[in-house]
C-alpha positions in Angstrom: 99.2 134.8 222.8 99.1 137.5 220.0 102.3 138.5 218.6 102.0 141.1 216.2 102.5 144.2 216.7 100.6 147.2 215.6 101.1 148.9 212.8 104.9 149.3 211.3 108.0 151.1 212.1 110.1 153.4 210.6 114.4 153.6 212.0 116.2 156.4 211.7 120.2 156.7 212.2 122.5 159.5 212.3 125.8 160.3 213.8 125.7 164.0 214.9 127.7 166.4 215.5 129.8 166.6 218.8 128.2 168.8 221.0 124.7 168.9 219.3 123.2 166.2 220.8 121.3 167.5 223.1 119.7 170.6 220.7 119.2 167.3 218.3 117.3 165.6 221.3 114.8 168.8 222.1 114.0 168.9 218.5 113.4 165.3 218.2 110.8 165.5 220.8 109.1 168.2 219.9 108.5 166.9 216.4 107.7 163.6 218.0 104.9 165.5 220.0 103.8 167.0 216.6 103.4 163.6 215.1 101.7 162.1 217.8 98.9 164.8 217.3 98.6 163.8 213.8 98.3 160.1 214.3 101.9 158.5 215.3 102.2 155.9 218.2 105.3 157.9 219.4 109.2 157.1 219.1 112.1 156.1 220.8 115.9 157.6 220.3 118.9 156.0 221.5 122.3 156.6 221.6 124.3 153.2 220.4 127.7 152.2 221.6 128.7 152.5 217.9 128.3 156.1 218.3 125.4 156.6 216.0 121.7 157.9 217.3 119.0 155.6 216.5 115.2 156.2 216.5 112.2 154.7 215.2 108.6 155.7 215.0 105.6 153.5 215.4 102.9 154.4 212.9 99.1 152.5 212.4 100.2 152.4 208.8 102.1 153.6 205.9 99.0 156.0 205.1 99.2 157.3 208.6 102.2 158.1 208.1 102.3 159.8 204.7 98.9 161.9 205.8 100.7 163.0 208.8 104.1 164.1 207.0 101.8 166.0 204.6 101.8 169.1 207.4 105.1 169.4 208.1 106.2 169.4 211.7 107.6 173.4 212.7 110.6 174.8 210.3 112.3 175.8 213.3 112.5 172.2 215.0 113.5 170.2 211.6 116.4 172.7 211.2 117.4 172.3 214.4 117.8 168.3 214.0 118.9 168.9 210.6 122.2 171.5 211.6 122.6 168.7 214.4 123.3 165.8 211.7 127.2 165.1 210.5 125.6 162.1 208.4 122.0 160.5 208.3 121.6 157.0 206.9 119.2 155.7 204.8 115.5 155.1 207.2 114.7 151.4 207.1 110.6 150.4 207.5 110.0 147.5 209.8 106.4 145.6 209.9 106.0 144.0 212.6 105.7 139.9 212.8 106.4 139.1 216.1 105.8 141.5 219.2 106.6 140.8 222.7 107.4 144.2 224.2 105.8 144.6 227.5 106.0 148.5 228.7 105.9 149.0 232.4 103.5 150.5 234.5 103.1 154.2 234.5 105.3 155.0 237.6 106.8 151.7 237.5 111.2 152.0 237.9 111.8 148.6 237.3 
């Protein structure tokens, strides 16, 4: 049984502005799709019962990730998130040591 994961993972947290959340989730998406195209593994964003938005990115590496951020995703969409965002925290890097994250079938509801 292999568990490491691949690659390593960058978290992201802000608390937004009420009533922006959803212009915030449209921009994180599309810059998600942007950075898939240039190597990510994709991302996740949730909504914590603290209030906050949380989202992390899975990249093959460090390098990866720096070659990718070296074209910046669309103006438009980053000043979208960014008008979105009362207060962003500091992003966190994760590598991964142990991974057991099994991701359902494609179709799959439960």
């Amino acid at each position: 049984m292999s568990g490491r994961g691949p690659g390593f993972v960058v978290l992201y947290r802000w608390r937004l502005h009420p009533g922006r959340e959803e212009a915030f989730i449209e921009a994180w998406s599309r810059i998600t799709a942007h950075y898939r195209e240039k190597g990510s593994f994709g991302s996740r964003l949730h909504r914590g019962s603290d209030g906050l938005f949380y989202g992390y990115a899975q990249w093959p590496s460090d390098a990866a990730r720096q070659k990718a951020f070296a074209e910046a995703e669309d103006p438009a969409d980053a000043e979208q998130m960014r008008s979105a965002v009362a207060e962003r925290f500091p992003e966190i890097r994760l590598e991964s040591v142990a991974d057991y994250l099994v991701l359902p079938a494609a179709g799959s509801t439960g």
